[in-house]
Short mmCIF file of the C-alpha atoms (twelve columns), coordinates in Angstrom:
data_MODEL
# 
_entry.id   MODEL 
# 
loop_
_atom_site.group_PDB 
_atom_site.id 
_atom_site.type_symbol 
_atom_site.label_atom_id 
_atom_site.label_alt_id 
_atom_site.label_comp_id 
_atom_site.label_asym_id 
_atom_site.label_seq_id 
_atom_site.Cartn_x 
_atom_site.Cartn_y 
_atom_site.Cartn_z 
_atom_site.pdbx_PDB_model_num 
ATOM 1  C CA . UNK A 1  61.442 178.337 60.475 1 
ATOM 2  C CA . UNK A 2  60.901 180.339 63.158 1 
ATOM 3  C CA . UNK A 3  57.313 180.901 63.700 1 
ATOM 4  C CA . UNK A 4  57.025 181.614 66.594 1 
ATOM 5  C CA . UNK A 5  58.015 185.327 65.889 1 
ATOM 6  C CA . UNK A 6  55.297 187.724 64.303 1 
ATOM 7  C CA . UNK A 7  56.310 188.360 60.527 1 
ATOM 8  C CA . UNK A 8  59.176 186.112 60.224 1 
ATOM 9  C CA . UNK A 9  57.473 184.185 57.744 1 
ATOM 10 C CA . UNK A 10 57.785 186.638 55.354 1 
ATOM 11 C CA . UNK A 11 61.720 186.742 55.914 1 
ATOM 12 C CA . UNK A 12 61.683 183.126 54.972 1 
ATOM 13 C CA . UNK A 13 60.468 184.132 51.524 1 
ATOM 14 C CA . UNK A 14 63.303 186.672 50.726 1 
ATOM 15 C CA . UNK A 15 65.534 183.740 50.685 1 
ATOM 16 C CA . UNK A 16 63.961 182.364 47.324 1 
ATOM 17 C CA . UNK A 17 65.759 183.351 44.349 1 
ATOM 18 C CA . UNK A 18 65.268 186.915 42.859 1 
ATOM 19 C CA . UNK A 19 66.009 188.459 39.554 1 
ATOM 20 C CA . UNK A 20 66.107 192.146 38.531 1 
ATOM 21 C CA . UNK A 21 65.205 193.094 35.181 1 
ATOM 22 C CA . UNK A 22 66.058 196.783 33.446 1 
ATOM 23 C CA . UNK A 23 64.721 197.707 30.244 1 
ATOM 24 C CA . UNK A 24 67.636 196.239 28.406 1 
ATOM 25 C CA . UNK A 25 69.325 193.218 30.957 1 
ATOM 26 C CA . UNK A 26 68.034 190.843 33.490 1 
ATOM 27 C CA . UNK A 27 70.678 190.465 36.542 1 
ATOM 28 C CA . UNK A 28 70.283 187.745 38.600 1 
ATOM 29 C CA . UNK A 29 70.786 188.069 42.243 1 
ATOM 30 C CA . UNK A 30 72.600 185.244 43.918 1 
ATOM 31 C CA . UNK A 31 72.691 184.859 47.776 1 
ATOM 32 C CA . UNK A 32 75.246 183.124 49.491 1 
ATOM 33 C CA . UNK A 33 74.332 179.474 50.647 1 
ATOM 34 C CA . UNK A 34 73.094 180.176 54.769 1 
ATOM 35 C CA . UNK A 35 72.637 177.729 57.647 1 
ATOM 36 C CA . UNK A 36 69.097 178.697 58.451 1 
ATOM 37 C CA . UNK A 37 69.147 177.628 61.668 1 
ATOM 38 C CA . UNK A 38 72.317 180.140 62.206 1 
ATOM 39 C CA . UNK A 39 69.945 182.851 61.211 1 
ATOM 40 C CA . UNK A 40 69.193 185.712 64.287 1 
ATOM 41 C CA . UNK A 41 67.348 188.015 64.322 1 
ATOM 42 C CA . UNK A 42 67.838 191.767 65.551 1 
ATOM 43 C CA . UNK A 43 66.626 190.893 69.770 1 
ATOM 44 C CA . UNK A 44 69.288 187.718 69.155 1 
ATOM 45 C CA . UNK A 45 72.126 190.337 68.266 1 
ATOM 46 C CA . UNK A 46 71.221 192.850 71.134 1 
ATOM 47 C CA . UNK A 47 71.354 189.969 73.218 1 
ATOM 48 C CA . UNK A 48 75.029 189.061 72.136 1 
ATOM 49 C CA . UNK A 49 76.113 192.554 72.116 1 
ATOM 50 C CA . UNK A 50 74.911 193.352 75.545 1 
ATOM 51 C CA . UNK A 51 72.646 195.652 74.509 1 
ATOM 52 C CA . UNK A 52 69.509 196.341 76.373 1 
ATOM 53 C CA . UNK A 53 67.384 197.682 73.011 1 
ATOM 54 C CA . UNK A 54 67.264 195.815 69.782 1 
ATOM 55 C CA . UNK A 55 66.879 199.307 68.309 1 
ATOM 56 C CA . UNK A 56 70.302 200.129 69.147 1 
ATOM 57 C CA . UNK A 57 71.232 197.562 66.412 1 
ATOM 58 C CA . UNK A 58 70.964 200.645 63.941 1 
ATOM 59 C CA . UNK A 59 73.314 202.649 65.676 1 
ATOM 60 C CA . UNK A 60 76.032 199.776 65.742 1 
ATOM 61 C CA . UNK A 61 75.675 199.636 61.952 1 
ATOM 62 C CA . UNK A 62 75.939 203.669 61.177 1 
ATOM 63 C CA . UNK A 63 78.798 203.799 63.858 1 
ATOM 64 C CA . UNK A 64 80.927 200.535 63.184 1 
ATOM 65 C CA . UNK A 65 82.027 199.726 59.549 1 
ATOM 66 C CA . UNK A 66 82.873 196.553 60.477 1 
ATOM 67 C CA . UNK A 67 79.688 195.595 61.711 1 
ATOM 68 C CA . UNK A 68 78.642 192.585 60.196 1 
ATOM 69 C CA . UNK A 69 76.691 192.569 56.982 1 
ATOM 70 C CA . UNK A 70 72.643 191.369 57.390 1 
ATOM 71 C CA . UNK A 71 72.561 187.965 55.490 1 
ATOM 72 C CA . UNK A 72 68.718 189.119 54.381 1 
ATOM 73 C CA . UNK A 73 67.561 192.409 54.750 1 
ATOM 74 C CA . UNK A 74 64.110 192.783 53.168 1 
ATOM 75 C CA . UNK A 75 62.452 195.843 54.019 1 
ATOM 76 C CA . UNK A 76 62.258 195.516 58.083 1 
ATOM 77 C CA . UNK A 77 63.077 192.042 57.695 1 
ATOM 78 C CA . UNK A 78 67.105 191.697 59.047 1 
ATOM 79 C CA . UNK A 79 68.783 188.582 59.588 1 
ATOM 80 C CA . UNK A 80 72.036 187.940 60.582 1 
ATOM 81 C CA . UNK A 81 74.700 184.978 60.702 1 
ATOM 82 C CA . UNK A 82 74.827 184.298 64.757 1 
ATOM 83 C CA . UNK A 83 78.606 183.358 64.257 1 
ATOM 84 C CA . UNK A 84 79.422 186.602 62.691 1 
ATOM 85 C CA . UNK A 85 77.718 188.743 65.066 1 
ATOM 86 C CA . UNK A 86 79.592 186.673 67.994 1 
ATOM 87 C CA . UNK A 87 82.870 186.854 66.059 1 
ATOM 88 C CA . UNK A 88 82.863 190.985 65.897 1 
ATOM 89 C CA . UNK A 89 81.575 191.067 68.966 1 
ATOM 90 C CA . UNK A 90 84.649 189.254 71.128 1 
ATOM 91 C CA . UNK A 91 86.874 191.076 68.502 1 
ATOM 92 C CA . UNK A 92 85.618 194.147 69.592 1 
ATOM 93 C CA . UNK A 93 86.130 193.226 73.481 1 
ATOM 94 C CA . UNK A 94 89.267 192.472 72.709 1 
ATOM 95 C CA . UNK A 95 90.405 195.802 70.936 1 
# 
């Protein structure tokens, strides 16, 4: 676990297992199994993208379908899969 980052804790706990109930089902929500350690976080993906604001993250994912997919997102709580975010981002040097 990261703790050395403010709040991260919190992203820890989105990992546990969720269900969602409507009045007449209960769905269960199943996440993919996830290296923790692989987990980054959004100043880890600026980083790899050369990008000089984490903030810019958000653009990336409006402008770039292909951007990867967050492996938690949990209110302001984003992870990603490092080798993902390194995979798109030498196929997009490459195109």
């Amino acid at each position: 676990m990261l703790k050395h980052r403010p709040g991260h804790v919190d992203c820890w706990r989105t990992l546990q297992s969720h269900t969602l109930s409507t009045s007449s089902t209960t769905v269960a929500i199943v996440a993919r199994r996830v290296d923790v350690a692989q987990l980054i976080g959004p100043s880890e993906v600026a980083e790899i993208l050369g990008l000089n604001n984490p903030g810019s993250i958000s653009v990336y994912r409006r402008r770039y379908s292909t951007f990867p997919i967050p492996a938690v997102e949990k209110g302001r709580c984003v992870l990603w899969i490092r080798a993902e975010i390194e995979a798109w981002s030498s196929q997009r040097k490459r195109s």
